[in-house]
N, C-alpha and C positions, 0 to 999 in steps of 0.2 A: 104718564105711566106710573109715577109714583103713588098714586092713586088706584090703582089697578086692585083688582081682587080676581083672583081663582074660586070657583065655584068647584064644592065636590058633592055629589051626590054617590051615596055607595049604599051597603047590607053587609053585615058580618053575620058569618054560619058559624057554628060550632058545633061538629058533629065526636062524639065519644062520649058523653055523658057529661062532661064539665060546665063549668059555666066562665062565659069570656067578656068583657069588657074593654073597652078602647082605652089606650095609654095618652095620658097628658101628651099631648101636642103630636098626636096621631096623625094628623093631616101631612104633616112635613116628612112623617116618617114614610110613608108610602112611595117617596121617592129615594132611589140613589144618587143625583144628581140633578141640579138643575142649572139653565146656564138660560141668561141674558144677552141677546142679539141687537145691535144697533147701526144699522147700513150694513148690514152682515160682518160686524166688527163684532167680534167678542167682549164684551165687557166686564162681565160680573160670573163666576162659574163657582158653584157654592157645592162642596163635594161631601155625603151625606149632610144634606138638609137638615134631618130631622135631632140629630144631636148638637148641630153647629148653632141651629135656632134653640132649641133646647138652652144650650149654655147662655147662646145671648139674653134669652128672655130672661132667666135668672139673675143676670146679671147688671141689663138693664131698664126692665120692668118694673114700674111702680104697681102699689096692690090695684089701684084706676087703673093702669093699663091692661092690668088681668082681667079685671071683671068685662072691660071691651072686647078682650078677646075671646073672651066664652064661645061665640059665633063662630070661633078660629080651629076651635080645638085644642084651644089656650086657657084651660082655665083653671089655673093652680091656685088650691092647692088639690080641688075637685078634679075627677074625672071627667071626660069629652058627657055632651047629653047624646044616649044612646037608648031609640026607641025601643018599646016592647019586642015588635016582632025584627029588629036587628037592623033597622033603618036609621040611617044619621045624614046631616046636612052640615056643611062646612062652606065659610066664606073665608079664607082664608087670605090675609092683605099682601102684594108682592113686598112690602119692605118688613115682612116680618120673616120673607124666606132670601132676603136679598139685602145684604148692606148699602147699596150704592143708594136706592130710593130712601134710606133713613139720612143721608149727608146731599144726595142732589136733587132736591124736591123741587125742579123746573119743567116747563113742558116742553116736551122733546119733539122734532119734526124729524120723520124718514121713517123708513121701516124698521120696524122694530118686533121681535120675535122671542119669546120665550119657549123654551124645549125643557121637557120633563123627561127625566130617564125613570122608570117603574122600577121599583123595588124587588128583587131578585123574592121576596118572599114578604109572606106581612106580619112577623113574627114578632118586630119590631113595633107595631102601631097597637097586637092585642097581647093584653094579661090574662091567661087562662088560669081560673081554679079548679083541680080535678076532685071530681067527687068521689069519697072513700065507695069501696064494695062493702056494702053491710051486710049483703046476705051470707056474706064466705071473712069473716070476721081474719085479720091478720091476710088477707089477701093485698094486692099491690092496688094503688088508685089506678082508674080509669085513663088510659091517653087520649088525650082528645084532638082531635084536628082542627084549627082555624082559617078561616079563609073569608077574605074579604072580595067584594065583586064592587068594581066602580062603574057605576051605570051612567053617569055623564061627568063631565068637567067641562069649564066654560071658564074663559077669559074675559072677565067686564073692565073695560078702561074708558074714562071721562074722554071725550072728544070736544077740544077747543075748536072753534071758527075767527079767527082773528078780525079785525076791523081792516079797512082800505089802509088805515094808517099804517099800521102796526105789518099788514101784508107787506106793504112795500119794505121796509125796513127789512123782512124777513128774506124776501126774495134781494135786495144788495144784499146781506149776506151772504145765502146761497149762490150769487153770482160770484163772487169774490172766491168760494172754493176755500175758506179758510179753515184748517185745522183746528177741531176744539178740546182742549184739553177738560177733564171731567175725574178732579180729584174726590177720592170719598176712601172711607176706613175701609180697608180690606180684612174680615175672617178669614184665619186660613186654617185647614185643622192638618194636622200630623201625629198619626197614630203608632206606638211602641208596641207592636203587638203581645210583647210578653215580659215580665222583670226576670231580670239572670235570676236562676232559682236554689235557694241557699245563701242568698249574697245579703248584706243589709247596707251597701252601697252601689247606686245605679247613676255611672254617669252616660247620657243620651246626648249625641251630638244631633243638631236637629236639622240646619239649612246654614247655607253661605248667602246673605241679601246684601243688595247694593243701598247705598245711604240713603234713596228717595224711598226705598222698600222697606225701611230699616224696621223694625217692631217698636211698639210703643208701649204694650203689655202683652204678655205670656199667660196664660191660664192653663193650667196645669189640673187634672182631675184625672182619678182612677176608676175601672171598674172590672170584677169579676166575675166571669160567666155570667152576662147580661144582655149582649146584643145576641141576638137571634135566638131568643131564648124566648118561648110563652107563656112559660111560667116565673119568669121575672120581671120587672119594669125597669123597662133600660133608661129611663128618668132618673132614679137613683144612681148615685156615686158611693164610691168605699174610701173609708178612710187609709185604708192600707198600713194602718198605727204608723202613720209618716211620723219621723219626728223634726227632721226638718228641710225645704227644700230652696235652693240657691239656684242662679240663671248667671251663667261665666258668659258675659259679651264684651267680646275682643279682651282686655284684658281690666272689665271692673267685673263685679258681683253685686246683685242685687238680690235682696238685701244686704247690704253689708254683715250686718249681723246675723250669725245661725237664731231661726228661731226655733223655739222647745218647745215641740208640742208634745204633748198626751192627750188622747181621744178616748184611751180607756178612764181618766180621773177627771173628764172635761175639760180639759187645759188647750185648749183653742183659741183662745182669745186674739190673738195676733191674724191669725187666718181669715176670723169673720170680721176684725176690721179691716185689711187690705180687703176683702169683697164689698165692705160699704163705701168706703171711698172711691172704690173704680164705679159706680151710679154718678157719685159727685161729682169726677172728674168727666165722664162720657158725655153727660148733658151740660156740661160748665154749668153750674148751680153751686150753691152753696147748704142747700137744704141736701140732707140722708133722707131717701124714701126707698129703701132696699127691699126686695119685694120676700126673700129668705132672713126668718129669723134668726135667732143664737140655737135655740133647741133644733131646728129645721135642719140648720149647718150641718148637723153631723151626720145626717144621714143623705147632707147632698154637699159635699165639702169640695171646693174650689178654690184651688191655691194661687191667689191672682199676684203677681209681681208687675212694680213700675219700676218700668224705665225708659218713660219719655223724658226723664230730668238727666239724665247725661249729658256728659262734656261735649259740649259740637268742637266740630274742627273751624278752627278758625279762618275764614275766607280774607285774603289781602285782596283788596283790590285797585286797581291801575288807573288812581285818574289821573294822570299826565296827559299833556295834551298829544304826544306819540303814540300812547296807549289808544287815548282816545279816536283818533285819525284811524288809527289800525283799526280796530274793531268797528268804527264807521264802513271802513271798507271791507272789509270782510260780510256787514252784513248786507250789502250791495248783493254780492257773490251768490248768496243762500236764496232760494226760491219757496217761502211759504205756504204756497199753497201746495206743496206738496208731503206725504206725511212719509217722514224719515223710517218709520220702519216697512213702507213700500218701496221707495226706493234713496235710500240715502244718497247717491251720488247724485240726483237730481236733487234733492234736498239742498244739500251743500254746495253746490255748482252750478246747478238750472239758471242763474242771471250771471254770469260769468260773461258769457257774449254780448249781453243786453249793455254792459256798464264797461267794455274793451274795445281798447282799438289797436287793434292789429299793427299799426304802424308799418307797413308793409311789410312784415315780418311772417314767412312762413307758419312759424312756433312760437307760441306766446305760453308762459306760467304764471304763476302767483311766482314759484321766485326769480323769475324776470323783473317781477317789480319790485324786489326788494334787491338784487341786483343795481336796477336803475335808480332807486332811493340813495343806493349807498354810494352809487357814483355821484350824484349830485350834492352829497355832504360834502362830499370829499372834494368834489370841485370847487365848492362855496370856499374850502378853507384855505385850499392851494389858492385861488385867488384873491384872498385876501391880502391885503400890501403888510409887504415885510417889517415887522416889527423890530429893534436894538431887543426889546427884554426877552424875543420867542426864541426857543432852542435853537444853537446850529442847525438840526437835521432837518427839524422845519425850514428854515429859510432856505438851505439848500434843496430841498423839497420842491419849495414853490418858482428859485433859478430853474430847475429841468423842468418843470410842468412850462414856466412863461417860454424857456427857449424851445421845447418841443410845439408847444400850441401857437409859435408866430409864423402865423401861415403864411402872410407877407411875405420875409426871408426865404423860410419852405418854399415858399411857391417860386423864384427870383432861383433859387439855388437849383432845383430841379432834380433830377437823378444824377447828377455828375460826379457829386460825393459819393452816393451807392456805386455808382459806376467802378470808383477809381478806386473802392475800397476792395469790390469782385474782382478787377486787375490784377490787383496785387496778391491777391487768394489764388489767381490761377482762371479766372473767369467763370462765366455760366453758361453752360451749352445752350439752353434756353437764349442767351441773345446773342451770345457770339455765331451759330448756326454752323455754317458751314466751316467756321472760322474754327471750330471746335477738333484738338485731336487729343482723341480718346489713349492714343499710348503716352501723350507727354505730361496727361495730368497723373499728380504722386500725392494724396490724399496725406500721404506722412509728411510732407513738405509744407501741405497746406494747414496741417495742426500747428505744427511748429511754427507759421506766419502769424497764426490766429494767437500764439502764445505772446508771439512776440508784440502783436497790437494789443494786449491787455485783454483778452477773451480767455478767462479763466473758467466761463462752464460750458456745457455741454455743446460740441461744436455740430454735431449728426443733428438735421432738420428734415420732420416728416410734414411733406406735404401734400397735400389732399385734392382730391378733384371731385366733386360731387354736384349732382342735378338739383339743379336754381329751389330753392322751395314756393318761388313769385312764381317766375316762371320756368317750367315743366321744361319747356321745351330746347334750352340752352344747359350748360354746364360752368358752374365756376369754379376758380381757385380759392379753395379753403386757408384757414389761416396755418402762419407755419408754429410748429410744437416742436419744442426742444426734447431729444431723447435723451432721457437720463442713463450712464450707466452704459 
């Protein structure tokens, strides 16, 4: 597709007397929008074309690239070639109306669809000259009306056939379902539709982007009473006798330094070098072939600012072998072939069941497992044999872990201690049964017991009864919870 060419075959009328001709890079202008389809995924959406191409091609166009684009409608610093009787032909290349095909020049498989939105009018694409009235001298020029008629358009794109080899590989892929990411330099254009008027300071807040969207250069240009206009060429720019212009992101400026320009004594110089160096940097080259002179500059003047050279944030990252383990598992978890902005919880969760085992447990999380991670540190250390040098609280620590976990004695001992301790409390109706009288227990009796064997917190216990999460079809006793307060 990157290969691709639009075909435009049209006629331009001009009826009032004037005389009208096609605007440099006329073809583009006949759209309001165009936008690039790839599995019916959106990819590339260029909102007016014909000024957004306009600026790129100036920007990074060599005089060779011009002279190829003649065919295009491209052919500065000449006008489109427009026949006698008002007939022109344009081949117009998709990467000269679309960034992505100038950065992913691969052959793409799936459907793939381009949509053109027409131009609300074609005022933009022709420059009308009106002829004076000679015979009524001091009378008004003539209005003229332009209109352009498109008699065909056509999409020519290169059709690959791959070999047996190369098929196969293609088809695991597409068996696989795997997500492809398809970076390329994004234009984006944002229009101020008017400068505060009287002011000789204009600050423009323009967008909030995230770090992978960040900007890398701003191009900045004015223009006055020019679009929709047919008696103007909306190829030109004004200088606006800028004197100087700065880009506040987050908190640097770029340029650091105000530049001082005058456009009325020529004093540009600053301007038309950031426009030669952004060719240099675009193509990574080291050779300037800027397709706009220094004289050309001022009557198409482009205020291009860098700031691909800012401070990045600084990324730490975790190799530890905990770190590492983590993020092993975690990427267990995620399900790739799915694309996170169709459905993120698949994305992030889809292999969660593939790589868990239930352990016969109703309800499983991720932090179940870090739950069970932390029990098993902590096990590892209580078990460790009691050191002279490790703190009291430790080794008393690892006394109650050894005498609670000897299940031998537990087991040998049985309930007789619980038994004899509920005794002494007054009992539990639960096993005493019938043995149970509800007028003789004194719950203020049995606090003041519980003081007196050393049970200084919360003596109210809520207990629970709730249906099995194994199995449905029974009821167990939930754990008991101290109520505080």
């Amino acid at each position: 597709m990157f290969e691709g060419i639009i075909t435009i075959k049209g006629k331009l009328k001009v009826t009032g007397g004037g005389t009208g001709t096609l605007t440099h890079n006329a073809g583009a202008y006949l759209s309001d929008s165009c936008t690039y389809e790839l599995c019916n995924k959106e990819l590339d959406t260029v909102r007016y074309p014909g000024i957004t191409s306009t600026v790129r091609g100036y920007l990074c166009y060599t005089p060779e690239d011009s002279r190829h684009l003649a065919i295009a409608g491209w052919n500065y610093p000449n006008a489109p070639i427009l026949n006698t009787d008002g007939t022109f032909s344009m081949n117009i290349p998709l990467k000269h109306l679309f960034s992505i095909f100038n950065d992913h020049q691969v052959a793409t498989w799936g459907k793939q669809s381009i949509r053109l939105v027409r131009a609300r009018n074609d005022a933009n694409s022709v420059k009308v000259v009106e002829r004076a009235n000679t015979a009524l001298p001091g009378s008004p020029q003539t209005q003229s009306i332009a209109k352009i008629t498109i008699e065909s358009i056509n999409l020519k794109v290169p059709h690959l056939t791959p070999n047996d080899d190369i098929k196969l590989q293609l088809l695991t892929r597409i068996k696989a379902d795997e997500s492809m990411m398809i970076p390329f330099r994004r234009w984006e254009l944002h229009e101020l539709p008017a400068l505060t008027q009287g002011s000789t300071i204009e600050i423009w807040s323009v967008k909030t982007c995230s770090a992978l969207d960040s900007p890398r250069y701003v191009i900045v240009f004015f223009q006055t009473k020019k679009a929709d206009n047919l008696h103007e060429d909306v190829t030109l720019f004004d200088n606006a006798n800028i004197k100087s212009i700065r880009l506040a992101l987050n908190s640097d400026y770029y340029p650091q330094e105000r530049m001082l320009l005058d456009f009325s004594r020529d004093q540009y110089a600053d301007a038309h070098f950031n426009y030669t160096e952004f060719n240099k940097s675009y193509h990574n080259c080291q050779e300037k072939r800027s397709l706009v002179n220094f004289a050309e500059f001022k009557s198409r003047p482009m205020f291009v600012i860098d700031c691909s050279r800012r401070h990045l944030v600084k990324i730490e990252v975790c190799t530890s072998v905990p770190c590492v383990r983590t993020a092993t598992d975690l990427l267990k978890l995620i399900d790739t072939k799915v694309d996170p902005c169709e459905d993120f919880y698949r994305f992030a969760c889809g292999s969660f069941l593939q790589h868990t085992d239930l352990d016969n447990r109703g309800f499983i999380s991720v932090q179940n497992f870090i739950e069970d991670e932390i029990h098993s540190e902590i096990r590892n250390i209580l078990e460790q044999p009691i050191r002279q040098e490790s703190p009291k609280s430790l080794d008393t620590a690892k006394k109650f872990y050894r005498a609670c976990m000897n299940e031998s004695a537990i087991d040998a001992a049985g309930l007789k201690k619980i038994k004899e301790i509920l005794e002494r409390i007054g009992g539990w109706p639960t096993l005493l049964e019938n043995n149970w009288q509800e007028d003789d227990f004194d719950w203020l009796a049995v606090v003041h017991k519980l003081r007196e064997m050393g049970v200084n917190f919360g003596v109210f216990y809520l207990v629970s009864v709730y249906r099995d999460e194994i199995d449905e079809s029974r009821y167990v006793l939930g754990d008991f919870e101290i109520v505080q307060n």
